[in-house]
Each structure stands twice: as C-alpha cells, then as structure tokens.
PABA-780401 format. One record per residue (C-alpha): x negated, y, z. Coordinates in steps of 0.2 Angstrom, whole numbers, padded with zeros to 4 digits, always signed. Each point is the difference from the previous one (the first is absolute). Layout:
<atoms>
XYZ
...
</atoms>
This chain:
<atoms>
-0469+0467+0213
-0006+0009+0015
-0011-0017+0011
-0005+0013+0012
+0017+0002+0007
+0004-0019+0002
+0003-0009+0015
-0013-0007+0007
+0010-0014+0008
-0003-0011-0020
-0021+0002+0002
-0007-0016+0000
-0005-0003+0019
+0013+0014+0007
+0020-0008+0001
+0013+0007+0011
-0008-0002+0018
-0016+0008-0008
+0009+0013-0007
+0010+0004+0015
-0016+0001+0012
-0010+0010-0013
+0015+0016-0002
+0002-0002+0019
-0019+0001+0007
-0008+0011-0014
+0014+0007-0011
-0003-0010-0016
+0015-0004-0010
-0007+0000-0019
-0015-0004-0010
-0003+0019+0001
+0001-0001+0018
-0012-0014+0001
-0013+0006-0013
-0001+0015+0009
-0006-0007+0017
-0017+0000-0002
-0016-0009+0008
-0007+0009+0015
-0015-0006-0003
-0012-0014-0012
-0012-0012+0002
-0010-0008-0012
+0002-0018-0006
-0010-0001-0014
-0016-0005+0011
+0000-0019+0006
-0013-0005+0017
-0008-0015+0004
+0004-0006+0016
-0018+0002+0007
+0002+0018-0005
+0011+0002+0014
-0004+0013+0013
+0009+0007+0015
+0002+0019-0006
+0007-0005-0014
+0020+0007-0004
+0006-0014-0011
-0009-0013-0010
+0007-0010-0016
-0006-0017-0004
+0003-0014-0014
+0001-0021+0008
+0012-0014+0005
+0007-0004+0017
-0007-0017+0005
+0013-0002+0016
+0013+0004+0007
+0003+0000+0020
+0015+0004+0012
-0003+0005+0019
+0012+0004+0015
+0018-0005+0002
+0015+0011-0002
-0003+0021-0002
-0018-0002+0006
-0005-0012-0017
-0011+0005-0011
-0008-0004-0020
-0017-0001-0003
-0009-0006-0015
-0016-0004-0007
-0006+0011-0017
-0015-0003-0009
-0007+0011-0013
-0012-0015-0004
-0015+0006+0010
+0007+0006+0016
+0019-0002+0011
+0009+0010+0009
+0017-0002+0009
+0017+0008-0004
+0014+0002+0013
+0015+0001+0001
+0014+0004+0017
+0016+0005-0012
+0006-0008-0013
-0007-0018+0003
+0014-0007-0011
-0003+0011-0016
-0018-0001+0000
+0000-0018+0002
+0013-0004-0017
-0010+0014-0010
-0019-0006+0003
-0007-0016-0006
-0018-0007+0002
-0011-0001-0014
+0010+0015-0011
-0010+0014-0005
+0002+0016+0012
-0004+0019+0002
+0002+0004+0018
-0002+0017+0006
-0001+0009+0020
-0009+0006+0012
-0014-0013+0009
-0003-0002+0017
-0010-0009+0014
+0008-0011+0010
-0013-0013+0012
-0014+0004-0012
+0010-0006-0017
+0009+0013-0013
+0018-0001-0004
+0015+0011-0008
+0016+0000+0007
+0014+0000-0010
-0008+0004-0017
+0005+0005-0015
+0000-0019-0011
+0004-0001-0019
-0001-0014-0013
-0019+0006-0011
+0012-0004-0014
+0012+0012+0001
-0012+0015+0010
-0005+0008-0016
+0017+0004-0006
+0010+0004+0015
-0006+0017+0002
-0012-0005+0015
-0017+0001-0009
-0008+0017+0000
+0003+0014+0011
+0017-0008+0011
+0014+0011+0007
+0005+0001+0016
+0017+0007+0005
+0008+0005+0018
+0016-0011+0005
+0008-0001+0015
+0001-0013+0014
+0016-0002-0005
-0007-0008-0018
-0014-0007+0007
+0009-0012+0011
+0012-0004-0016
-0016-0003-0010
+0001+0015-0009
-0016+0004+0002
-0014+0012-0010
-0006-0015-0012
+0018-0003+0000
+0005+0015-0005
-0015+0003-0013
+0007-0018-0009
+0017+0008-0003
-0007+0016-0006
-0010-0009-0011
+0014-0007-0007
+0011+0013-0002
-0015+0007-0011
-0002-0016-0011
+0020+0001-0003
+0002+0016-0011
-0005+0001-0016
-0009+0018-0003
+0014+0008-0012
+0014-0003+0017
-0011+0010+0010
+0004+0019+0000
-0014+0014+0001
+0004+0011+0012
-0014+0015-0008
+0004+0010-0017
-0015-0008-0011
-0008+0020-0003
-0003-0004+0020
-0007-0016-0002
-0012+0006-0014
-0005+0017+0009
-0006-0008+0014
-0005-0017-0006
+0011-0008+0013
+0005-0019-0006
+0017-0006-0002
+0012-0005+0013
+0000-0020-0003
-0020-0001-0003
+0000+0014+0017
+0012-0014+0010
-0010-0013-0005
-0016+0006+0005
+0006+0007+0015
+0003-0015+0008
-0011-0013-0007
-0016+0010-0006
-0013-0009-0012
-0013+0012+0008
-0002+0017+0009
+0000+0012-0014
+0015-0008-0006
+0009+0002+0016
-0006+0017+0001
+0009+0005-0016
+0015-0010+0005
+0001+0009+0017
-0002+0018-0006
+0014-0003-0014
+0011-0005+0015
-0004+0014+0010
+0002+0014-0013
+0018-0005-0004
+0003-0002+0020
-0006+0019+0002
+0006+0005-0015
+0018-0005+0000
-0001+0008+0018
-0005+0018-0008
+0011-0001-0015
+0015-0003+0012
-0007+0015+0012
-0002+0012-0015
+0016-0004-0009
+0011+0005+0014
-0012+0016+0005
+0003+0004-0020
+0017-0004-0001
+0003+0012+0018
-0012+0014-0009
+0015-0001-0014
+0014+0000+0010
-0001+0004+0016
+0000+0020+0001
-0007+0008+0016
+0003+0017+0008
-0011+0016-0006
-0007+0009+0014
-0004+0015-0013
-0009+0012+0014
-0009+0005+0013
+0007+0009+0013
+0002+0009+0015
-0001-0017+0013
-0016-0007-0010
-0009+0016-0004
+0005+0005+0018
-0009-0014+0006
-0013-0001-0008
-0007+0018+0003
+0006+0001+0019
+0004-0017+0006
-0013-0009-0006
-0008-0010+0015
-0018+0000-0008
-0007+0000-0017
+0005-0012-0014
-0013-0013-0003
-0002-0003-0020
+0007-0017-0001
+0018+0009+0008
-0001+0015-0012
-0001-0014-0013
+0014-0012+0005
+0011+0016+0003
-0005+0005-0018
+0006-0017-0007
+0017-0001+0011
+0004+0017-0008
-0002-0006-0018
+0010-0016+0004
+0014+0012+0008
-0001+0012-0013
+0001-0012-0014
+0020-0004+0001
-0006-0019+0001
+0003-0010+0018
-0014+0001+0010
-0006-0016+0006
-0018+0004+0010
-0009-0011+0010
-0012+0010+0012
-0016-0009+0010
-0012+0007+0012
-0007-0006+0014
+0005+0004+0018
-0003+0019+0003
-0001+0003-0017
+0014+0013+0000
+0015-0010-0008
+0012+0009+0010
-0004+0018-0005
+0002-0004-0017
+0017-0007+0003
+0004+0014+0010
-0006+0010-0015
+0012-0009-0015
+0015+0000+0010
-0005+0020+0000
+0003-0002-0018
+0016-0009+0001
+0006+0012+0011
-0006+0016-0008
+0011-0008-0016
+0016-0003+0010
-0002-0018+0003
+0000-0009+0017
-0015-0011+0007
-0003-0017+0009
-0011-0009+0008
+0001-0017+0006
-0015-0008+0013
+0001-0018+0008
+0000+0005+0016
+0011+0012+0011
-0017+0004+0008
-0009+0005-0016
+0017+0007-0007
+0001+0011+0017
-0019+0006-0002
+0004+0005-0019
+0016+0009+0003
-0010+0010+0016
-0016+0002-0008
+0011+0006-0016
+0008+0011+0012
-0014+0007+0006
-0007+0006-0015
+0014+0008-0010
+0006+0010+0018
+0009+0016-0005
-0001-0003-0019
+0017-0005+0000
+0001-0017-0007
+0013-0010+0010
-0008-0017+0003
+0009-0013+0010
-0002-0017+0008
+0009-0016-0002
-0004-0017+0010
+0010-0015+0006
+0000+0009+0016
+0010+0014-0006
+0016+0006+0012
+0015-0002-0010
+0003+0017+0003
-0016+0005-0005
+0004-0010-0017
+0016+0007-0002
-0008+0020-0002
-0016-0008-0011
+0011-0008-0011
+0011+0015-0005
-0016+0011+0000
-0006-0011-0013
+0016+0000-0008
+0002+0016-0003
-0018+0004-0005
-0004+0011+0017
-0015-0016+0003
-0015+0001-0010
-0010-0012+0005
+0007-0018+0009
-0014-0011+0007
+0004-0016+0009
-0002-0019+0001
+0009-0015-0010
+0016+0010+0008
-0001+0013-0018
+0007-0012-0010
+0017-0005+0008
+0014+0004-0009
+0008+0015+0011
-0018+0008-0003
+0007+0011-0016
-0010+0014-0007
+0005+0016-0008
-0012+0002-0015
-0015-0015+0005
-0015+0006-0012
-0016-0009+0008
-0002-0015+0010
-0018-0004+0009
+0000-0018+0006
-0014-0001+0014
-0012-0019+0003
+0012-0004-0016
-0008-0017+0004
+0011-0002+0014
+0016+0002-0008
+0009-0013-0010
+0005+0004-0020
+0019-0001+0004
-0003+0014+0014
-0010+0011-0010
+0014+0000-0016
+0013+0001+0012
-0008+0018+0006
-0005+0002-0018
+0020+0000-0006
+0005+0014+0013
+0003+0012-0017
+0009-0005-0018
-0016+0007-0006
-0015-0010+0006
-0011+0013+0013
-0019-0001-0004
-0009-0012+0010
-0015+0001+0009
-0008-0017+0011
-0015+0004+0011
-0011-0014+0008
-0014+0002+0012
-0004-0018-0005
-0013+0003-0015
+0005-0011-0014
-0014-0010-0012
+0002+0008-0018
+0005-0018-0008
+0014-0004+0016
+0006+0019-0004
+0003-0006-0018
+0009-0012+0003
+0009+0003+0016
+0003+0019-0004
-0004-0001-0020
+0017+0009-0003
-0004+0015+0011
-0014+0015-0003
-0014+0000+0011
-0006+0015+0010
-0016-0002+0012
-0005+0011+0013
-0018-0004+0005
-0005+0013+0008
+0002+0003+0020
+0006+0017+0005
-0015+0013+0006
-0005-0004+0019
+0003-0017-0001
-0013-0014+0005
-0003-0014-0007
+0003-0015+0015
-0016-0008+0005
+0003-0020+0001
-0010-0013+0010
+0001-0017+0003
-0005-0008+0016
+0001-0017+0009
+0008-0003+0016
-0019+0002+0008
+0002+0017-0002
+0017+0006+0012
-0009+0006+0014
-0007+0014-0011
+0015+0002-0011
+0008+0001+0015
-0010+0015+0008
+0001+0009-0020
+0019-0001+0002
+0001+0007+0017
-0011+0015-0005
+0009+0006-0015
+0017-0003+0012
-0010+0012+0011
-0002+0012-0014
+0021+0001-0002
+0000-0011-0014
+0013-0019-0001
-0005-0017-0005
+0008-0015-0009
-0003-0018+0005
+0009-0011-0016
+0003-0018+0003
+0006-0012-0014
+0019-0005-0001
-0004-0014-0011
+0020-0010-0004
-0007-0018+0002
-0008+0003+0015
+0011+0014+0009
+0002-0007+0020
-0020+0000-0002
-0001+0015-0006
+0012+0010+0010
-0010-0009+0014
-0017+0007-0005
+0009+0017-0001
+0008-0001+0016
-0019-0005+0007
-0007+0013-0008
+0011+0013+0008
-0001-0007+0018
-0020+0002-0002
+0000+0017-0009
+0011+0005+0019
-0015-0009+0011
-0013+0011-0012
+0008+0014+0000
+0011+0001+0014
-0002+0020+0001
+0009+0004-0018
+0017-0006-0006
+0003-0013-0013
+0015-0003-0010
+0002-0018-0007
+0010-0001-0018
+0006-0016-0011
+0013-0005-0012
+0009-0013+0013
+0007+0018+0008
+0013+0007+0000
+0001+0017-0011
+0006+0012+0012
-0015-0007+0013
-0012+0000-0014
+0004+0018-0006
-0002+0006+0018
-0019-0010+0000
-0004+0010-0015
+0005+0016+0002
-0008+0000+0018
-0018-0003-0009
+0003+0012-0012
+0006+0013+0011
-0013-0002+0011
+0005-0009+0014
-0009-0017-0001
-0020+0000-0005
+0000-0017-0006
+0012-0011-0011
+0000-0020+0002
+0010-0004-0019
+0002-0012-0013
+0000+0006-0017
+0018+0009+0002
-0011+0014+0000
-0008-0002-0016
+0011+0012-0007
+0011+0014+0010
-0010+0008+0013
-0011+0016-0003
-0007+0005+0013
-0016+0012-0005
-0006-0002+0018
-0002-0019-0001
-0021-0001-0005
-0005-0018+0003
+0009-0016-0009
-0004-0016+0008
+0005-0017-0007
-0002-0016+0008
-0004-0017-0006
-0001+0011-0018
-0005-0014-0010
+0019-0007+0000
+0005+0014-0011
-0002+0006-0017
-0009+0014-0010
+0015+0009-0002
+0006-0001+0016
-0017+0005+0008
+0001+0015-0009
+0018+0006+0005
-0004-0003+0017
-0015+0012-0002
+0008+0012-0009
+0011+0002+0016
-0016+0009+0008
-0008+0016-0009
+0013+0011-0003
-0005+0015+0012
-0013+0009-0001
-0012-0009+0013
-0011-0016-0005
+0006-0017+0000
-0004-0017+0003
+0006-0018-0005
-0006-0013+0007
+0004-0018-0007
-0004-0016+0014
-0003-0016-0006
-0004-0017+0006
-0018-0004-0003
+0002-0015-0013
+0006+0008-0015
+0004-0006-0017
-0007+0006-0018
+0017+0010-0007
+0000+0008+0020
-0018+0006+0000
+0003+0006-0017
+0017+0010+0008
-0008+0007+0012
-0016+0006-0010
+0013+0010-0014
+0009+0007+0018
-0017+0006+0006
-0008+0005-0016
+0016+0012-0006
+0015+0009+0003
+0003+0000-0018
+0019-0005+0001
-0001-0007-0020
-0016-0008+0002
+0006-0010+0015
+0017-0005-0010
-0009-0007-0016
-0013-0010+0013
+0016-0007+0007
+0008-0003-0015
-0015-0011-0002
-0002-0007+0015
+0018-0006+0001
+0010+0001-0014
+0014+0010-0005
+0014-0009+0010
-0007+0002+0016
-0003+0019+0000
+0008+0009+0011
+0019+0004-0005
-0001-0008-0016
+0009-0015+0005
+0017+0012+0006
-0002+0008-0016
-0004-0016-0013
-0010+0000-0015
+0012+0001-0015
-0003-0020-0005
-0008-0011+0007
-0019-0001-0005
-0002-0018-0006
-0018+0002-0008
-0005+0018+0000
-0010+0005+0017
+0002+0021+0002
-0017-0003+0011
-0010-0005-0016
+0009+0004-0015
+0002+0019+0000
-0008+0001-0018
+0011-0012-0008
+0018+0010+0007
-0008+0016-0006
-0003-0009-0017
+0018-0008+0003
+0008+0017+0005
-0008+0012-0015
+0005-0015-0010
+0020+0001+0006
+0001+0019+0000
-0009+0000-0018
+0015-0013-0007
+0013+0009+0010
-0005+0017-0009
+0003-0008-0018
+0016-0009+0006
+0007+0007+0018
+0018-0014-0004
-0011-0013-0004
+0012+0001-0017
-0014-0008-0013
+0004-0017-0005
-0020-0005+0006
+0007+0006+0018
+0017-0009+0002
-0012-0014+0010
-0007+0014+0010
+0020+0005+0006
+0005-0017+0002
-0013-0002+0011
+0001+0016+0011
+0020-0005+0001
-0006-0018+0008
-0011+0010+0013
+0011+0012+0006
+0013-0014+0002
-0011-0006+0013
-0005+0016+0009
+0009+0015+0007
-0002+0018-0009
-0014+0006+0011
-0006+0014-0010
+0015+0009+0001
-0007+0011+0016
-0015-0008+0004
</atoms>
C-alpha cells in the first residue's frame, strides 16, 4: 500500500473543505503532496522566558503560566479579547480582535498553558496579540516543542483558519498515521549508504518537526539530493536515450566556403576561446550524433562569427542554414552584418520577418525549396508552416531565452532528420542554473572579447552630480560619439514609469536642445519604433531616451556612453545587458548608473559587482545569489524543469554536482532503468513528466 498517494481529504484535521482549499491555493492533493511542502523557516521552542525577561528587540518569546482573567471590550467588529497570564512571578496581556468566539470556548482559567508570540509595548505595559496558546499537557507531543515549522499559506487559508500552525498540526498527523513499512523509499539503498543520506520516513519526519539543528540538517540535505537528483537523472536519460536514437547529419569536410573564409574573409583574428568552440562544433557535427550546443558569451564576445562560421560548415556539406533572433531589428542587423562579411563568396543568405511582402515570400519560399538559399535568417516568422526547407542541416537559435520550447521544436522539425542545434545567449548563465536549465545540452564559452575591444568603464553617481554628467555627455556628442538614457518600465508601476520617461525626454530637449533625440518604449507601435532605432543607429539622432526594449537589438558601435536612471530599480543581469549595449566600437565607453541616495544593502552590493567588473559570469553567479534563480532574467519564460521545493541553485551547487555525477554514474550501469533496484526510480520519473512538458527536447 502506497499512503504517499492517499487523499488528503481522510487526514485527521483536513475533510472536504480543507481538502478542496489546500489543491486549489497550493496544489496539494496527497499525503506526498503535503509532506513535500516544506517549512520556510524554524524557530526554536525548546527555550521557555520568564516574563520579566521580556525586552522590546526581542522576535518571539515562549512562556509557561495560567490565564487569571478574562475581559471583553468594544461592541460589534471594533470588540476586542484580552486576558491576564501569569507565569507566577510576573503578567502580561494577550489579545485577541478575530476569533473572540473560539478563543473564548477553547481557554479556561487556571489550566496549564504555553503561550508563544511576539511582545510588545502598549502605554508602558507588554502584551502579545493573537498568540500561539496550547494546553502544557499536550505541548510536548504535538510536534511544537523544539525547533517549530513554519509554512506559507495564503490569505485565502488564513481567513478559513487554515493557517501555518494549522497546517503544521495536519502534517503532524499525517506523519503519526503511517506505519514505517507503508511508506516507500524513493532512493536505491547503495544511494543511501554511499552518501550516508537517511531514509525517506525518518528524512520527512525530521524535516518538518526537527529534535535539533543537526538533525534537521541531515533531514534537509536528504530531501534535496533526491529533488536535484531526480531532476538530472530525468535530464540525462532523455539526452542518453537521444545520443541512441536520434541520428544527426555528418558534415564530413571542410570546404571551399569555410576554408574560403577563413583565409580571405575573415574580419580579424580568431580569439582562442572561438578557435576552441569552433573545434568542438566540428566534432559534435562530425560525430553522426544530433548536435545539441548551447553557446554563451558576453556581449561583443563574437557569437555571431562563429555562427556565421558553422553554418559555413553546413553549407560546404550540402545542407541549408537557419538562424532565428527575437527581434526583426536584431534579425535584420544579423542578416546585413552576415551579408557584409561573406560579400562575393557566394553564399546566398536571405531574410525572412513578419514584414515580408508576400511577393517577396513567394520567391524566398521556393529559393529555399529548391535548395538555391543557403542561409534563411529571420524572426518567430521561420517557423510557420509554408516556411519549408530543401535539405535543413543547422539551426542557430539567437537570446534562446526569448523563445518558448514549442517555438523552438517547432523550427527544430523543419527536416525528418533532426538538423544540429545550436542556442546562443548573450545572458551568462550560473554553472549550477546551466545544469539544470540547459543540463541536456553541451556547453560552449566564449570568454574572451575580440582584439581592439575595451572593456566599458562603469560609474555610479547620485542625482548631485547631473550638471557634470551633463557637460561629460555633451563632450563626447561633440566628439561624434551617441548616448543612451534608460529608464525603468517596471509592469506594476507602468503609467509611472512611462511618465518619468516622457520627463526624462522633455528635459534631455531643454539640455540639449542643439542635438536630436529619438524617444523609444514598448507601448509603441512597431513600425514607429523601428524607425526610432534605426535613426540612432544610422546616425541621425545623438541621443536615445528608452526603456529596456533596447537591451537586446540595437548595435550601434558609435553609441559610447550608457546612462541608466534610477539604476537601483533593476537587476544585475539587466544592468549588465544594458551596458553591454555600449563598447562595441573601437572608441572608449562609459556607463553610468544613477541612483537615488538611500540605498539598500542587496543594491549597494549591485552596484559594487557593476563597478568592480565586466566579468559577464561573475556578475550572473552574484545575481544568482543575490536573487535566486526565478527571478533572473528570462528564466521565468523559459521555466526550470520542476519546481524547486527545497533545493536553492544559489546555495546548493555542490550537492547537484554530487546529485548529477551521481544520475550519470547510475545511468551508465543501467541507461532503461531495467534493474529491478530501479523500477522505483522509472515509476517516479513517469510521475514527474506527467506533471511537466518535454522541455529538453530543444532547449
């Protein structure tokens, strides 16, 4: 008999309404699902305070007495119920404004009580309002002495009563209803003894009422090896099982576009970290296995060549070429800079937008057809169904971040056999996220910028300081170089924002009335925004008023100096796309990130890391800390593979590289999961992928 999988509606303390809220507000439905919510946080119940001990700073206190009165104040919603506790020395007041009723027919003078909350002063006298109260009698074994659980709920549960202590009572007996032998481990026992974890009942327990830290500690790593590790043995069995079945293309030789390139083409000098990565796309390509290449580097790092490089190699094979951006502006500064740099080698490279003249479509369409395109790059627009290929050998998804999974397969099945896949992000990925978000793909880093290029010097001043920042942007306009001025665009707060950014533009025109200004934000419309950008980047304008539509899509290698108001309202990662729009001519450039002058810690600390490096990596692993992995920037679109309910990618990067060698070291002796010892390992993976979408089929 399998208890974890039992309704939670027949848990002492739950029922039907219970039951109902619980699968509505937080997605539990069984025991599993209700052992598996875990406390946030703990506090410790095993000390008990004198009431004289009491002192303002204190968080919570817990005391042992009897409440000598009882009295009722106000009339109607404004009543209220205070009453007297003494702990035999000292007394102190509790309070009540909800629940008069209840409290009244569950207290009694005289009985024995542990009452726990926070104090306060109130006309020079301490009280607790609305405290945790329970019989002395019964403390000990309800699972509230020593370090106590505290959950997240709702306010949905909360006004039906279902509160943390409510919940932690339910849980508690859920825990005191199975017998050990109906609880099933969910770790092969070699696992358990390898890596001394304890067993799932005793890990549960502990978990959520712990006896004492270490304990808890020992309970809370167990927990989060299985989370990890069920996340890389899934990950790894469908990379294994594609590695098996999936056959790729062979791109057996070098020929006369690459080696064309290369010795004539070739804008400057290959850094090492591209000679490398080109190195390991040509054995992924060369291997007669699918290609599935994730490619980071910073801004400026020279992605792009690289690309233009193994679509080369397709193309020198026979094979046709794609490349997908997220925008029609970054597809349409690919497809001309792409252009530019294969001119007269005779590679036929086309460009394919939303835009696109339905005459215009018509030609592409039976180019690519019959095979006379080579190379196709365009928007979301590659992967509608007229869009057929004649032999697609190579796709290169661009900002993958910014496309869903159903887009990318859809792009991905534009042959019978799969085309080798590479993704490319300017959006430097923490080593522990990339395992799990990307932990199906091979990683290639560039990081290394081209020759020539300098790195952005970034300062941070307060709004004292715009006179001069004012006079320092006029002189490098002076010099022929543009400017950026970034506002937030902030959801919650848009009529706000758009306001400060509408501000912001009306005084850049007073400052500077002699240069021209173009204004940008995502409440445009496309056609008007287009035109904004393409006037900067052609020259026309000198300085561009814009929300953070610009944080990916415009190159312009003219624009020196990054400016980016009220900085403190955005993230690490952000702040470093923005600057990464500045810096990629040959000239110096500048960032500049305005703040407000009462900052908190996690901003100074922001703004330090910005200051301190342009080290694209560095920066991603501080905001990884800073902010967890669900608030980094496009992580959210593209969704971690099951939701993390213990683990913590910030803090836990060890224990998934133990969890992951782990998964790959079991798959290597038994890729099927066929052993008998693993038939709890496939029933679980089965359970999982129910609940989540094949993500790692492109990723």
């Amino acid at each position: 008999m399998d208890y974890s999988q039992q309704d939670i509606t027949y848990i002492p303390g739950v029922g039907p309404k219970r039951a109902a809220l619980l699968g509505q507000e937080l997605g539990i439905r069984t025991v599993d699902d209700l052992l598996r919510h875990f406390p946030y946080k703990y506090v410790d119940r095993s000390r008990f305070y004198y009431l004289h001990e009491i002192t303002p700073d204190m968080p919570h206190i817990q005391v042992r007495g009897r409440i000598l009165r009882f009295n009722k104040q106000g009339e109607g919603r404004n009543q209220r119920l205070t009453a007297t506790f003494t702990d035999g020395h000292s007394s102190i007041e509790l309070v009540w404004f909800k629940g008069l009723r209840y409290i009244e027919d569950k207290l009694r003078t005289g009985t024995e009580y542990v009452v726990f909350g926070k104090p306060s002063r109130f006309n020079g006298y301490y009280n607790i309002v609305h405290p945790e109260v329970e019989e002395a009698a019964t403390f000990a074994s309800s699972g509230s002495a020593g370090l106590q659980p505290f959950y997240n709920t709702t306010e949905k549960m909360k006004n039906a009563y279902l509160n943390s202590k409510a919940l932690q009572k339910i849980i508690f007996n859920a825990l005191q209803a199975v017998p050990r032998s109906d609880w099933p481990e969910t770790l092969p026992t070699d696992l358990l003894a390898q890596y001394a974890l304890p067993g799932l009942k005793d890990a549960l327990q502990h978990v959520h009422f712990p006896p004492n830290a270490q304990v808890l500690n020992a309970a809370r790593q167990r927990m989060k090896f299985e989370e990890l590790f069920y996340i890389q043995l899934d990950i790894l069995q469908q990379t294994s099982w594609r590695n098996r079945h999936v056959r790729g293309f062979v791109f057996a030789h070098i020929g006369h576009y690459f080696n064309t390139f290369y010795k004539e083409y070739l804008p400057f000098e290959l850094t090492g970290a591209q000679k490398r990565v080109l190195r390991e796309i040509r054995a992924d390509v060369d291997s007669g296995r699918q290609m599935n290449r994730l490619l980071q580097g910073d801004v400026g790092s020279g992605k792009t060549l690289v690309a233009l490089m193994a679509m080369l190699m397709a193309v020198d094979n026979g094979y046709q070429a794609a490349m997908m951006a997220p925008t029609e502006i970054l597809a349409t500064q690919h497809y001309e800079s792409l252009s530019r740099m294969t001119d007269g080698l005779g590679v036929r490279i086309a460009l394919l937008k939303g835009s696109t003249r339905p005459k215009e479509r018509e030609v592409l369409h039976e180019q690519l057809r019959n095979g006379e395109l080579h190379i196709l790059i365009g928007t979301h627009a590659l992967i509608e169904d007229t869009v057929q290929f004649h032999n697609l050998g190579l796709i290169i998804v661009d900002e993958q971040h910014r496309f869903g999974v159903e887009q990318r397969a859809r792009l991905w099945k534009k042959n019978d056999t799969p085309p080798h896949v590479l993704v490319m992000t300017a959006t430097p990925i923490p080593r522990t996220l990339a395992m799990t978000l990307y932990g199906d793909l091979s990683v290639s880093v560039i990081d290394e910028l081209p020759p020539g290029r300098k790195p952005v010097h970034t300062y941070h001043y307060f709004e004292n300081k715009r006179q001069a920042l004012n006079g320092f942007l006029a002189k490098q306009i002076e010099a022929g170089r543009q400017v950026y001025i970034v506002y937030p665009l902030i959801q919650e707060s848009e009529k706000m924002d758009l306001r400060n950014l509408e501000e912001g533009y009306q005084y850049m025109l007073d400052t500077f009335p002699q240069y021209k200004i173009s204004m940008v934000h995502g409440k445009m419309k496309p056609a008007e925004k287009d035109l904004q950008m393409q006037r900067f980047a052609a020259g026309e304008t000198q300085i561009m008023v814009a929300t953070t539509v610009i944080e990916v899509g415009v190159n312009v290698p003219n624009a020196s100096v990054m400016v980016i108001e009220n900085a403190e309202r955005f993230g690490l990662s952000q702040l470093h796309q923005l600057r990464g729009r500045v810096g990629r001519g040959a000239e110096q450039s500048y960032c500049i990130l305005l703040t407000g002058y009462k900052l908190a810690s996690d901003t100074r600390r922001r703004i330090d890391i910005m200051t301190r490096t342009n080290d694209g990596f560095e920066i991603a692993e501080a905001d990884l800390r800073l902010r967890g992995p669900g608030d980094l920037d496009g992580t959210a679109q593209s969704g971690l593979p099951f939701e993390l309910k213990i683990a913590d990618l910030a803090q836990d990067g060890r224990l998934l590289e133990i969890a992951r060698q782990a998964a790959m070291t079991l798959l290597e002796a038994d890729p099927t999961l066929q052993q008998p010892a693993h038939a709890m390992l496939a029933a679980r993976l089965r359970k999982m992928r129910n609940k989540a979408f094949n993500w790692s089929a492109i990723s």
